[in-house]
mmCIF file as gemmi writes it, N, C-alpha and C atoms, coordinates in Angstrom:
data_model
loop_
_atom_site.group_PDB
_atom_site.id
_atom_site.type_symbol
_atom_site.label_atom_id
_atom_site.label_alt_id
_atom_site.label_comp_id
_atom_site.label_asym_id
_atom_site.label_entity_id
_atom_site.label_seq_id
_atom_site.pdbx_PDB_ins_code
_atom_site.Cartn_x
_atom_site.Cartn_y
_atom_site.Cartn_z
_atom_site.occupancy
_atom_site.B_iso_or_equiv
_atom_site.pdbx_formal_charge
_atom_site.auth_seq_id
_atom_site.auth_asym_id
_atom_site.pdbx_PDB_model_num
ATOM 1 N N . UNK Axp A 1 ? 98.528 175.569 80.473 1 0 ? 1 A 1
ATOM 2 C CA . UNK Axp A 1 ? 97.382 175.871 79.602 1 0 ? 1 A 1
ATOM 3 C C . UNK Axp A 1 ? 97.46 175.149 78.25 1 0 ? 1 A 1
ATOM 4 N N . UNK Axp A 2 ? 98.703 175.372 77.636 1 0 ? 2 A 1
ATOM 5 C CA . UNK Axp A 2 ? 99.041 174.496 76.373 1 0 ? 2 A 1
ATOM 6 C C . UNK Axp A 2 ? 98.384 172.893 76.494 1 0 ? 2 A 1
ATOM 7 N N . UNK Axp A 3 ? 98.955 172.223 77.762 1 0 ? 3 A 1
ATOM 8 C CA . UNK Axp A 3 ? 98.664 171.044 77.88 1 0 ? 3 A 1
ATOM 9 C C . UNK Axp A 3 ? 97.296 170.774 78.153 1 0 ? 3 A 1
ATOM 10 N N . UNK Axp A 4 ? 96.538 171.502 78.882 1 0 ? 4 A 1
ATOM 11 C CA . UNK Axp A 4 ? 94.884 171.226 79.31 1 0 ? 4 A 1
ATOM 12 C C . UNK Axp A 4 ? 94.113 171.643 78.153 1 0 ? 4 A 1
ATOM 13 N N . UNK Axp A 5 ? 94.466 171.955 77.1 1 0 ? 5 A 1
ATOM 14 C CA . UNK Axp A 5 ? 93.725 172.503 75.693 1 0 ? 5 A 1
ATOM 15 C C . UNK Axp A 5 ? 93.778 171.343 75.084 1 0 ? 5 A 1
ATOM 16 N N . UNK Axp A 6 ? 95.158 170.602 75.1 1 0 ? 6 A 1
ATOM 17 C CA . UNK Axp A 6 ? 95.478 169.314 74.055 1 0 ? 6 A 1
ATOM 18 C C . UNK Axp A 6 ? 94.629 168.526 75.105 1 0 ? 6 A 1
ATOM 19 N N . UNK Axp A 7 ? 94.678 167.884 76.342 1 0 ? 7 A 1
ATOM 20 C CA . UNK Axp A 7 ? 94.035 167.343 76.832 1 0 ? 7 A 1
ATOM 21 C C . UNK Axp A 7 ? 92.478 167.662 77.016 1 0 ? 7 A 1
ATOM 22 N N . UNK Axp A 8 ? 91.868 168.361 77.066 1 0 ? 8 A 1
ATOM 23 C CA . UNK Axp A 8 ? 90.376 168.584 76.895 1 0 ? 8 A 1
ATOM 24 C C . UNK Axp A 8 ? 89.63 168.321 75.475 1 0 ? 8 A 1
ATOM 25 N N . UNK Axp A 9 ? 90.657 168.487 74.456 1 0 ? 9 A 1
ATOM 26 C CA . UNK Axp A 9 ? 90.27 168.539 73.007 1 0 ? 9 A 1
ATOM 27 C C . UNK Axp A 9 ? 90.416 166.931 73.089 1 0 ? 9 A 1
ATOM 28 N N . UNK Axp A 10 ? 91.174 166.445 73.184 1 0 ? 10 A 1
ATOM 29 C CA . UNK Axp A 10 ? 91.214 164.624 73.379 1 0 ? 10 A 1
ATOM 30 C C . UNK Axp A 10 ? 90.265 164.351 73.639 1 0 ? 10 A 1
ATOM 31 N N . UNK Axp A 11 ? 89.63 164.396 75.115 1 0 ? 11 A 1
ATOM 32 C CA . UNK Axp A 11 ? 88.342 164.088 75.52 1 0 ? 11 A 1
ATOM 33 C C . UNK Axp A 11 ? 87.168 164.353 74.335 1 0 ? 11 A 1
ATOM 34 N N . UNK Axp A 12 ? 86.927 165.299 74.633 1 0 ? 12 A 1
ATOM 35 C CA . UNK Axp A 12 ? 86.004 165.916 73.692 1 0 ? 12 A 1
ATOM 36 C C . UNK Axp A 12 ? 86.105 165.056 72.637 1 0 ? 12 A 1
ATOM 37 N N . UNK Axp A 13 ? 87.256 164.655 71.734 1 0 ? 13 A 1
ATOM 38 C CA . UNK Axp A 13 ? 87.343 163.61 70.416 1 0 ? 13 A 1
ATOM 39 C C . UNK Axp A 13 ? 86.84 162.714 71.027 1 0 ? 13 A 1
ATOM 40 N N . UNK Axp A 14 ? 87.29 162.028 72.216 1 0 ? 14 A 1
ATOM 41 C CA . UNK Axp A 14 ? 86.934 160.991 72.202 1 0 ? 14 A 1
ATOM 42 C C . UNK Axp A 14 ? 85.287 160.589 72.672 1 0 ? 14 A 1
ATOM 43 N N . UNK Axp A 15 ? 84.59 161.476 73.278 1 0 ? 15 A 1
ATOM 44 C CA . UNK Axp A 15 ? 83.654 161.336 73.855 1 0 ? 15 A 1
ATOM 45 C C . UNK Axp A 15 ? 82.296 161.657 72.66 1 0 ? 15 A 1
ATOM 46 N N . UNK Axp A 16 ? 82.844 162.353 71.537 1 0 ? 16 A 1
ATOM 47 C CA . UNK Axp A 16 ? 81.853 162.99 70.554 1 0 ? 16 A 1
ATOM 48 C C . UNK Axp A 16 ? 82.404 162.951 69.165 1 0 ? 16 A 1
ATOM 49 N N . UNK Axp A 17 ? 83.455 162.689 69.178 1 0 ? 17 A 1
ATOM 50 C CA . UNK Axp A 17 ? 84.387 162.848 67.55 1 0 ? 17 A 1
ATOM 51 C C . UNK Axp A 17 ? 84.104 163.646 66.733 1 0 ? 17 A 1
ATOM 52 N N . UNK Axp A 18 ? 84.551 164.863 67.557 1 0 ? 18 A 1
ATOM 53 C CA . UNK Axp A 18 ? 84.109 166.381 67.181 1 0 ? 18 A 1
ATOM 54 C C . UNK Axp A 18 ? 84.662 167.347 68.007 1 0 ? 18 A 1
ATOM 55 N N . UNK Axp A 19 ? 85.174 168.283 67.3 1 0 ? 19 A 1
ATOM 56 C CA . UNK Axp A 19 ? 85.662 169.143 67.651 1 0 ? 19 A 1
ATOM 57 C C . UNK Axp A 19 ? 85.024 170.708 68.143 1 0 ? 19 A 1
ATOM 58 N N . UNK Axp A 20 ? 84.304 171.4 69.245 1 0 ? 20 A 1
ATOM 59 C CA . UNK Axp A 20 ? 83.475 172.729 69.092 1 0 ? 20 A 1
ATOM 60 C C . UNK Axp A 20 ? 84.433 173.455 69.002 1 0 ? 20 A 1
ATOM 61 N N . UNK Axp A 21 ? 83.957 174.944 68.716 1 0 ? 21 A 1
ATOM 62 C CA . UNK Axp A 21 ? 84.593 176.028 68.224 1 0 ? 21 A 1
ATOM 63 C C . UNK Axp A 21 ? 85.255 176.372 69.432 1 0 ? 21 A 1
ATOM 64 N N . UNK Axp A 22 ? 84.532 176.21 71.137 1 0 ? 22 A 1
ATOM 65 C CA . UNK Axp A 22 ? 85.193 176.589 71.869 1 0 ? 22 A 1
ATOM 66 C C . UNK Axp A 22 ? 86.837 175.841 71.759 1 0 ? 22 A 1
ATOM 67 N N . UNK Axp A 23 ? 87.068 174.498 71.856 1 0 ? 23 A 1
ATOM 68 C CA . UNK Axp A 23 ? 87.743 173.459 71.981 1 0 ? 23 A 1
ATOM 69 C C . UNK Axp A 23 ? 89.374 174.158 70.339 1 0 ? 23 A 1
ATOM 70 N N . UNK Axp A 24 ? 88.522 174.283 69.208 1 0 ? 24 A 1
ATOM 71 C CA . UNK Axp A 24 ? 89.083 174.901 68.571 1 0 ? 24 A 1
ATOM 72 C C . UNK Axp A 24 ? 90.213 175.891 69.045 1 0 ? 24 A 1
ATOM 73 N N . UNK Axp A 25 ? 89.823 176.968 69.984 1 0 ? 25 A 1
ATOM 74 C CA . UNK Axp A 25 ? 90.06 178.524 69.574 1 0 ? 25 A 1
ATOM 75 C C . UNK Axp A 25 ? 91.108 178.328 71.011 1 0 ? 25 A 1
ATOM 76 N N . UNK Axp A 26 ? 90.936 177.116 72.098 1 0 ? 26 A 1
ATOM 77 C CA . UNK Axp A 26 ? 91.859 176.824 72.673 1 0 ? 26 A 1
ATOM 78 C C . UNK Axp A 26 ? 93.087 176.698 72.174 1 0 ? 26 A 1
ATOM 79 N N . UNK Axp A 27 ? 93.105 175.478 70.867 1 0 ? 27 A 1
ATOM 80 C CA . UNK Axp A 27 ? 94.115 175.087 70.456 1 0 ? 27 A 1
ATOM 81 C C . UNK Axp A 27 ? 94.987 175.794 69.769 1 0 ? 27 A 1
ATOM 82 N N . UNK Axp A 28 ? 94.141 176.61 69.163 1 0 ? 28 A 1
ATOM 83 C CA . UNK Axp A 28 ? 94.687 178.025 68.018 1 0 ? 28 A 1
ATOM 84 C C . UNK Axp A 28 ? 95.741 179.091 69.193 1 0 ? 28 A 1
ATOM 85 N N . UNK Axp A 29 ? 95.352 178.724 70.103 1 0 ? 29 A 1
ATOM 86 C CA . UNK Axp A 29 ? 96.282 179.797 71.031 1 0 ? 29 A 1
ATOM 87 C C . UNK Axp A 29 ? 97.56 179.232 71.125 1 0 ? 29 A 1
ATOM 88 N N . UNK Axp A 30 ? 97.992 177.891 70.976 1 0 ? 30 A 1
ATOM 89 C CA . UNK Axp A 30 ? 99.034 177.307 71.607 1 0 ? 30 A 1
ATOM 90 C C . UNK Axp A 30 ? 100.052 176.436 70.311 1 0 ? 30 A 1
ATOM 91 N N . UNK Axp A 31 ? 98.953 176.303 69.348 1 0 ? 31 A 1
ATOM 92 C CA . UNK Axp A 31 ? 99.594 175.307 68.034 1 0 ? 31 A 1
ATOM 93 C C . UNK Axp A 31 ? 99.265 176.131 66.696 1 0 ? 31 A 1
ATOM 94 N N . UNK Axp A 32 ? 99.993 175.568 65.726 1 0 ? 32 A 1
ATOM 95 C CA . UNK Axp A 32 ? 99.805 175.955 64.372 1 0 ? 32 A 1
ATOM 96 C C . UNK Axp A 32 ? 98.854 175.253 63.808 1 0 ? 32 A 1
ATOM 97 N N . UNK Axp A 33 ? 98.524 175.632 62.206 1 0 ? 33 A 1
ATOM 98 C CA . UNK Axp A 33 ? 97.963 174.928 61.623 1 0 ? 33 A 1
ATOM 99 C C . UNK Axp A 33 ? 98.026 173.4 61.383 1 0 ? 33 A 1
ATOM 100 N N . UNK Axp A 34 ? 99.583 173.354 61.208 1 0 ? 34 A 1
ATOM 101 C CA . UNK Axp A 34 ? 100.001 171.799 60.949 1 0 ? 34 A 1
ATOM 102 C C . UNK Axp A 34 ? 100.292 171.149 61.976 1 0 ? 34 A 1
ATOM 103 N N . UNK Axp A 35 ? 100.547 171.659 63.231 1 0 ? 35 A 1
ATOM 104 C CA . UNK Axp A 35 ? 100.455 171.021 64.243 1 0 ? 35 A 1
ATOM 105 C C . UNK Axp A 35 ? 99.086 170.549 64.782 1 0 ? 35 A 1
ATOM 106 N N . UNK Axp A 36 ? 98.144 171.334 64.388 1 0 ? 36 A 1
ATOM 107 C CA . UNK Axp A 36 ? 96.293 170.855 64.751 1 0 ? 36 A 1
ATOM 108 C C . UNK Axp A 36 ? 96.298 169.575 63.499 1 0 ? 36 A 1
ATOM 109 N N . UNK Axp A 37 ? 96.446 169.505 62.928 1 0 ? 37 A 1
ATOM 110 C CA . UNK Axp A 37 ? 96.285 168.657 61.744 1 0 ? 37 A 1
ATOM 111 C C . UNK Axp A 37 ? 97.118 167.152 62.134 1 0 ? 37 A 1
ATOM 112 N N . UNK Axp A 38 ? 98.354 167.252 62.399 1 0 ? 38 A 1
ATOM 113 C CA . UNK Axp A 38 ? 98.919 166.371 63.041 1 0 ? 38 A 1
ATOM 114 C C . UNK Axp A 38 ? 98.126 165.236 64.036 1 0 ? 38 A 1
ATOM 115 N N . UNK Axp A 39 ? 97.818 166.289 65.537 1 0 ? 39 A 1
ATOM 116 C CA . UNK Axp A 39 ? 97.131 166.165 65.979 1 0 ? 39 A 1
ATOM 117 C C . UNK Axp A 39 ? 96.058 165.313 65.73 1 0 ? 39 A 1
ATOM 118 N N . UNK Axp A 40 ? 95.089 165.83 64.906 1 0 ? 40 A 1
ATOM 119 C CA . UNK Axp A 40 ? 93.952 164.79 64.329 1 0 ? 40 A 1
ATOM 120 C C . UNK Axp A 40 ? 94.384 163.673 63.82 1 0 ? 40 A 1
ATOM 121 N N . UNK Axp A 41 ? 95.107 163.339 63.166 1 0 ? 41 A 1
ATOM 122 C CA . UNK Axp A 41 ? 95.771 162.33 62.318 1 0 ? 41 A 1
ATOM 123 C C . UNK Axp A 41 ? 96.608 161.566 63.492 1 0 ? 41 A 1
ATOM 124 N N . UNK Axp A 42 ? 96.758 162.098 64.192 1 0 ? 42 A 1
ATOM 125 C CA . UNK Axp A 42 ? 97.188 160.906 65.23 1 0 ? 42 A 1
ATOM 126 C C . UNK Axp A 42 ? 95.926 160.314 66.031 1 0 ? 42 A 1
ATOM 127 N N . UNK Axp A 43 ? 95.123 161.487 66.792 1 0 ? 43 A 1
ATOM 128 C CA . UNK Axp A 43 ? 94.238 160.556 67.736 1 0 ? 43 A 1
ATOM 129 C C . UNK Axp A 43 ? 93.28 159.987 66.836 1 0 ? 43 A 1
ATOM 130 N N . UNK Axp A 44 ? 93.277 159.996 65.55 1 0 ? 44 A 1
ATOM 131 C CA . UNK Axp A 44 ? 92.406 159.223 64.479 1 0 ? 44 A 1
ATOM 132 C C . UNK Axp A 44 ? 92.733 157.933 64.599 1 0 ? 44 A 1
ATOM 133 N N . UNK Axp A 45 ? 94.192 158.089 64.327 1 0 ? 45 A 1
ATOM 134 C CA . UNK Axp A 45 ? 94.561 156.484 64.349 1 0 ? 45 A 1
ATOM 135 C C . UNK Axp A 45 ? 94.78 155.678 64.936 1 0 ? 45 A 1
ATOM 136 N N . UNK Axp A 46 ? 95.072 156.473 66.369 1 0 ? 46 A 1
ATOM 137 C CA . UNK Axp A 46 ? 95.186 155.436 67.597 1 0 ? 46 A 1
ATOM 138 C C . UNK Axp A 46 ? 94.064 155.443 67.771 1 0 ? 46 A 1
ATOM 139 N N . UNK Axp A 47 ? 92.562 155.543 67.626 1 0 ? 47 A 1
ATOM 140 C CA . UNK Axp A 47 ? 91.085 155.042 67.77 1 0 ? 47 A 1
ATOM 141 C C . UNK Axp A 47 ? 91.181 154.388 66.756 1 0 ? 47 A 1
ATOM 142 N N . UNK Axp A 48 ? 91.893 154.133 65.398 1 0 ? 48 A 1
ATOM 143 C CA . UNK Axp A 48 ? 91.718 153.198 64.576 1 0 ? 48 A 1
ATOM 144 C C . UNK Axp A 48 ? 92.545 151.846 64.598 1 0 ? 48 A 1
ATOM 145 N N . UNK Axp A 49 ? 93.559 152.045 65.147 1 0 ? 49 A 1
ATOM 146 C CA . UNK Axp A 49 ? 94.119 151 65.432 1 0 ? 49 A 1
ATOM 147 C C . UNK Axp A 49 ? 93.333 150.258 66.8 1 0 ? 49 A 1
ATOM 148 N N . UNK Axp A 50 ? 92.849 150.756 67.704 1 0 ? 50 A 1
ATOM 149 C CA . UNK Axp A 50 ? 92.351 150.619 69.128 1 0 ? 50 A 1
ATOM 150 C C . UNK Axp A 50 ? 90.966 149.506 68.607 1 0 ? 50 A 1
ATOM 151 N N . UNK Axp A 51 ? 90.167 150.622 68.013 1 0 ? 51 A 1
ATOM 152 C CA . UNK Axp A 51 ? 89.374 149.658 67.556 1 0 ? 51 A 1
ATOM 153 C C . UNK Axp A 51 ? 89.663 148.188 66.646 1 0 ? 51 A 1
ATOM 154 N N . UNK Axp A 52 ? 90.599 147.884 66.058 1 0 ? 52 A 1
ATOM 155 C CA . UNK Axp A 52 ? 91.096 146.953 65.037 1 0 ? 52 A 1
ATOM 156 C C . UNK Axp A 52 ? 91.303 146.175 66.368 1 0 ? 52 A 1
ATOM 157 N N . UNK Axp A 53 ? 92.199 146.564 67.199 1 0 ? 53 A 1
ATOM 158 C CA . UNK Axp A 53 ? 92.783 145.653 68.219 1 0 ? 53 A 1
ATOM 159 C C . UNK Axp A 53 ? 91.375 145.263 68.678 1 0 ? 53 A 1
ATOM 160 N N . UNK Axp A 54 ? 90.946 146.008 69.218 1 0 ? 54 A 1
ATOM 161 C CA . UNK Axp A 54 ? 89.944 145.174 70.43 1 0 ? 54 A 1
ATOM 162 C C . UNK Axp A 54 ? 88.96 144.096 69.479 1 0 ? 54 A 1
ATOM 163 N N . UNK Axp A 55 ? 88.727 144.727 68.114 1 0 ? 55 A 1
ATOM 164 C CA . UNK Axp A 55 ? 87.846 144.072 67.168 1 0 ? 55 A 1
ATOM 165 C C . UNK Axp A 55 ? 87.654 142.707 67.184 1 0 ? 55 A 1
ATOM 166 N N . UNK Axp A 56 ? 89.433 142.982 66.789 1 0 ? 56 A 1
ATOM 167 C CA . UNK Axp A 56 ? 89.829 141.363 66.479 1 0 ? 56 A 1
ATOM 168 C C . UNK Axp A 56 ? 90.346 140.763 67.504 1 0 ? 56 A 1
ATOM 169 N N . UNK Axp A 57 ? 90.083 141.1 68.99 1 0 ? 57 A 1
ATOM 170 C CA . UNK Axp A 57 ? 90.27 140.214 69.911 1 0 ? 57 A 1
ATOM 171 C C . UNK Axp A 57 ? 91.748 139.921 70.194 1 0 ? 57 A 1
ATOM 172 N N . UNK Axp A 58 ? 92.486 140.818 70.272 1 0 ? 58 A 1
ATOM 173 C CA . UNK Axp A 58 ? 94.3 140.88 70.263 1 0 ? 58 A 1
ATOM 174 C C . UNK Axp A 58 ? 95.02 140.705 71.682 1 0 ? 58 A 1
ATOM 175 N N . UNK Axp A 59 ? 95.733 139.939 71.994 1 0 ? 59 A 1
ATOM 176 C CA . UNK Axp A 59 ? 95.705 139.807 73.383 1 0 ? 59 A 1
ATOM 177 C C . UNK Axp A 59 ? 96.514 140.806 73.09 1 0 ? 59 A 1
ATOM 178 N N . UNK Axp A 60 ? 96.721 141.45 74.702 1 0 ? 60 A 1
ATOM 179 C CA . UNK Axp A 60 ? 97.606 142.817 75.404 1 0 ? 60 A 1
ATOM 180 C C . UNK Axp A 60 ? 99.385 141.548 75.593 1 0 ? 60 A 1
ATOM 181 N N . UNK Axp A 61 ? 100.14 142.993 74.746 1 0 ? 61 A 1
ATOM 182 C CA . UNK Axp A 61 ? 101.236 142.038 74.903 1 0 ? 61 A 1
ATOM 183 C C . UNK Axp A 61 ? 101.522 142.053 76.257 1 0 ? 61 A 1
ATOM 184 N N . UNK Axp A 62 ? 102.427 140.815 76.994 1 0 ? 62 A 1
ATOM 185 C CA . UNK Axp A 62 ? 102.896 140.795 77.892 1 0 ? 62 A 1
ATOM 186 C C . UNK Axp A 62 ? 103.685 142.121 78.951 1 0 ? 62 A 1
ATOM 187 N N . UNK Axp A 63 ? 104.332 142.629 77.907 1 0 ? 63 A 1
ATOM 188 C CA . UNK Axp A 63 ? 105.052 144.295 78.827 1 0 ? 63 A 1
ATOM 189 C C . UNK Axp A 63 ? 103.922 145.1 79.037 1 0 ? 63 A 1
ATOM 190 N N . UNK Axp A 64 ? 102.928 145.493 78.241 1 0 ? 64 A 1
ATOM 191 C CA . UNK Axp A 64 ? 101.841 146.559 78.463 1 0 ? 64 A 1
ATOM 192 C C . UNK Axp A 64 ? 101.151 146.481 79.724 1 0 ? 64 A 1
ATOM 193 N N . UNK Axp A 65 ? 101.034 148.044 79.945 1 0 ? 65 A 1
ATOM 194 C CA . UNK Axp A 65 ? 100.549 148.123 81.074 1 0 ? 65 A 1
ATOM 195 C C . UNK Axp A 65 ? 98.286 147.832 81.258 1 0 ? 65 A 1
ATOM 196 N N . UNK Axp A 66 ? 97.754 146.935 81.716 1 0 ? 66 A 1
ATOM 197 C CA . UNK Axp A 66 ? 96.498 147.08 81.151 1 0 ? 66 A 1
ATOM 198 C C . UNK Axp A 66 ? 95.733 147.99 81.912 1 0 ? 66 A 1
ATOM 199 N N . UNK Axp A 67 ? 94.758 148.528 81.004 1 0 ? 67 A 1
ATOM 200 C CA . UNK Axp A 67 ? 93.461 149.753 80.683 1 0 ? 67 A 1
ATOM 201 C C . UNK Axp A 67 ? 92.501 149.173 82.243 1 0 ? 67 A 1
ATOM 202 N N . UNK Axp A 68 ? 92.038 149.788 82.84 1 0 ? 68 A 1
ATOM 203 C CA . UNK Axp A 68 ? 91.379 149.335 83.837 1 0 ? 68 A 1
ATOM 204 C C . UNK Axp A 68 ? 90.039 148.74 83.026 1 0 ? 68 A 1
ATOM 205 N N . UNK Axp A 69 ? 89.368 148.315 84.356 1 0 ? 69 A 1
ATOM 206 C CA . UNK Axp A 69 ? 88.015 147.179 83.471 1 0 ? 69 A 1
ATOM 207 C C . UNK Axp A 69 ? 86.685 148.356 83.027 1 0 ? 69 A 1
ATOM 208 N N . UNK Axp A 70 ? 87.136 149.158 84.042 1 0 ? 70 A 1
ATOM 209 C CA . UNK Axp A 70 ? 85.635 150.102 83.636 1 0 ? 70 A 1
ATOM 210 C C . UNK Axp A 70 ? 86.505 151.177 83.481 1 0 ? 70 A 1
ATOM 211 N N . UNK Axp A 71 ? 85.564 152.285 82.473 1 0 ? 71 A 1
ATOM 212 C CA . UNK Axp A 71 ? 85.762 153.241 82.587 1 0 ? 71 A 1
ATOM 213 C C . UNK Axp A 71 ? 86.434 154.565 83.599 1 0 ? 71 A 1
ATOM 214 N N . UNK Axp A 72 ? 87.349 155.09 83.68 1 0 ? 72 A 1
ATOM 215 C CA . UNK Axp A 72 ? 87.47 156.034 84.729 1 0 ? 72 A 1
ATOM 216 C C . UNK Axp A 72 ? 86.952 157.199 84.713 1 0 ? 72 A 1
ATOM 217 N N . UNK Axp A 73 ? 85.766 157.35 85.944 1 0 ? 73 A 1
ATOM 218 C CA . UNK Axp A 73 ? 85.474 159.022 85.321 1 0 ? 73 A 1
ATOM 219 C C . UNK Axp A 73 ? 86.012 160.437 85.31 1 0 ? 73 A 1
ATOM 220 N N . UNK Axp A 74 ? 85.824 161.233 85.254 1 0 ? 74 A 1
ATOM 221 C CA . UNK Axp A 74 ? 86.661 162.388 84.471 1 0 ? 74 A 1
ATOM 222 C C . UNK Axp A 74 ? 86.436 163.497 85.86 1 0 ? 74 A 1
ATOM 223 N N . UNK Axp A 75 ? 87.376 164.59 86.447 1 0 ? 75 A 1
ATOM 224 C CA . UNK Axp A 75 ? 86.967 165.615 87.468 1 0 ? 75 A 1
ATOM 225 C C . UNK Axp A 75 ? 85.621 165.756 86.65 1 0 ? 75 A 1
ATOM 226 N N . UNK Axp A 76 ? 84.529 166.22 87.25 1 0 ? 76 A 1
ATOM 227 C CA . UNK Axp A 76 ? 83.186 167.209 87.068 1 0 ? 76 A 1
ATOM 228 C C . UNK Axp A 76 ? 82.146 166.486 86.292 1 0 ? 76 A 1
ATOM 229 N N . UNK Axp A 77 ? 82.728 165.137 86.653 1 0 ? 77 A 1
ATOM 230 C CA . UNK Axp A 77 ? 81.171 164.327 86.145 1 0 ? 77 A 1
ATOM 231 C C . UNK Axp A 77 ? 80.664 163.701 87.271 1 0 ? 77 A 1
């Protein structure tokens, strides 16, 4: 449960960059304050770095594993 709260709240960031109250009151069950905060401040920046990369056209280093070409869709879409 811990893990499908952090993982649904991801989505949700990533799909709307926003957090609902439901998505909230998940996380409140399983983390602290400063751990939700954390949280944000990380998947902030890996969309900020993500975007910088792709921006500026960065090749994928050689070891990385690459992102498929399309999108993958999600159970229940």
């Amino acid at each position: 449960p811990r893990h499908a709260a952090l993982l649904d709240a991801v989505d949700e960031l990533h799909d709307t960059a926003r957090l609902s109250q439901p998505a909230w009151d998940a996380l409140r069950v399983h983390y602290e304050d400063a751990q939700l905060l954390e949280f944000l401040v990380l998947t902030g920046w890996y969309r900020t770095i993500s975007h910088l990369a792709n921006g500026l056209q960065l090749e994928q280093e050689a070891w990385g594993t690459p992102f498929p070409a399309t999108p993958v869709s999600r159970p229940g879409e």
